[in-house]
N, C-alpha and C positions, 0 to 999 in steps of 0.2 A: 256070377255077375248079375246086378240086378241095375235094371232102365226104369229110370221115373220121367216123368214130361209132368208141364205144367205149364196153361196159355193164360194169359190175362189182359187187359187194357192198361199201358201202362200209367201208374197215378201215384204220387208219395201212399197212397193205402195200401195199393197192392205190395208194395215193397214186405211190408209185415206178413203179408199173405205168404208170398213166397218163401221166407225167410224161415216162414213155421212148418211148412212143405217140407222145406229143402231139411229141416231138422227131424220131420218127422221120418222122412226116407235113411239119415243117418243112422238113429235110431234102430231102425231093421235089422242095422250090421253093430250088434254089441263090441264084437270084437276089433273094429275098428276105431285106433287112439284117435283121442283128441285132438292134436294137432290139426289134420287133415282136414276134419269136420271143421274146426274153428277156422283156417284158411281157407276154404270152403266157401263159409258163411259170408267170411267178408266180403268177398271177393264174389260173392253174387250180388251182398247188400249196397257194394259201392258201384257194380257195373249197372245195375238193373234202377236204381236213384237217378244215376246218371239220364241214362233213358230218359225217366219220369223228367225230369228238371228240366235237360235240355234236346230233347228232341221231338219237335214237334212237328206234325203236318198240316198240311191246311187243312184236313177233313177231319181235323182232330188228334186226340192221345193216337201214338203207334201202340200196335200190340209186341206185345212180348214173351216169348217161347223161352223157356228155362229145360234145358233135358238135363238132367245129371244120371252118370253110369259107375252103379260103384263096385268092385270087384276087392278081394285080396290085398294087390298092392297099390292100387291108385285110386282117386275120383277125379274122373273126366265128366265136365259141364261145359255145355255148350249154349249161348243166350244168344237168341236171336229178336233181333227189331223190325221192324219197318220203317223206321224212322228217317230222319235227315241220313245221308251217308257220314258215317266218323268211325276213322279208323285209329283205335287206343294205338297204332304201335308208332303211329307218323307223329304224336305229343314228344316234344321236346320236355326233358326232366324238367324240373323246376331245379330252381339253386335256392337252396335252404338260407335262410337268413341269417345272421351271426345270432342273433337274440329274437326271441317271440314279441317285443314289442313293433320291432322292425319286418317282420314278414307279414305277408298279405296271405285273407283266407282264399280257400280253392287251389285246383290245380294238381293235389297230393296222391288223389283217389287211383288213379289207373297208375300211377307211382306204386303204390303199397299194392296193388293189384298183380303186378307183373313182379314183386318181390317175393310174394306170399305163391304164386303159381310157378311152380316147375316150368313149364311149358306156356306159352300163350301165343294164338295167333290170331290173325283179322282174314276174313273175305266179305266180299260184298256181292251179293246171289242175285243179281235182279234186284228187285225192292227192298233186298232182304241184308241188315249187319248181320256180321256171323263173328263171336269169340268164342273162339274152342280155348279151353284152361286144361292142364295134367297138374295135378295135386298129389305128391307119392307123400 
C-alpha cells in the first residue's frame, strides 16, 4: 500500500498540477490496469475543477488536499477543501435531455463522478469538505 498527498491553492492551473501527481503516483504501480487509474483521473479532474470554479471564500481560492492510497485491489482518494460547504451526494441527478441541442451545459460532473467511483461519500470537518472515492 502506497499514500501520496498533495496541497495546493485551488485555481483552474492547479487542476493540471494535480492531475500529473495523481498520474505520476499511478505510475509507481505498473501493475495496476487502466481502468482504475482512468476513473481515478476523472474523478479528481472534475471534483477538484469544481472546487476551483465554484467555491470561493471571501479571503480568497480555498485550498485543496488530494491524498490518494493505492494498494492491490483499490485506489482510495480523498479531496478535501476549505471552501463554501457542498455536499456532492445532496445534487439531484440531472435528467438528460432527449437530444444535445435541447440540454443545458453543466450539472453532469459529480454525475459521472459517483458512476466511475465504487464508493463515494461527503463530510464536512469543521472548515473542511471531505470526498472519500473507492475505485476497485
Amino acid at each position: 500500500m502506497s499514500l501520496y498527498r498533495k496541497e495546493v491553492a485551488a485555481s483552474v492551473h492547479s487542476v493540471s498540477r494535480i492531475i500529473t501527481w495523481a498520474e505520476a503516483a499511478a505510475r509507481q504501480h505498473p501493475d495496476l490496469s487502466s481502468a482504475p487509474v482512468n476513473a481515478m483521473l476523472v474523478c479528481i479532474q472534475e471534483l477538484v475543477s469544481n472546487i476551483a470554479l465554484h467555491s470561493r471564500r471571501p479571503d480568497g481560492a480555498p485550498t485543496v488536499k488530494v491524498a490518494i492510497q493505492i494498494d492491490a485491489e483499490r485506489i482510495s482518494v480523498c479531496i478535501e477543501d476549505n471552501g463554501q460547504p457542498f455536499d456532492p451526494m445532496k445534487q439531484a441527478p440531472i435528467k438528460f435531455e432527449k437530444d444535445l441541442a435541447s440540454a443545458h451545459l453543466g450539472g453532469r460532473g459529480v454525475r459521472i463522478v459517483r458512476q466511475l467511483a465504487g464508493e463515494m461519500s461527503y463530510v464536512r470537518v469543521g472548515e473542511w469538505n471531505r470526498v472519500l472515492l473507492e475505485i476497485a
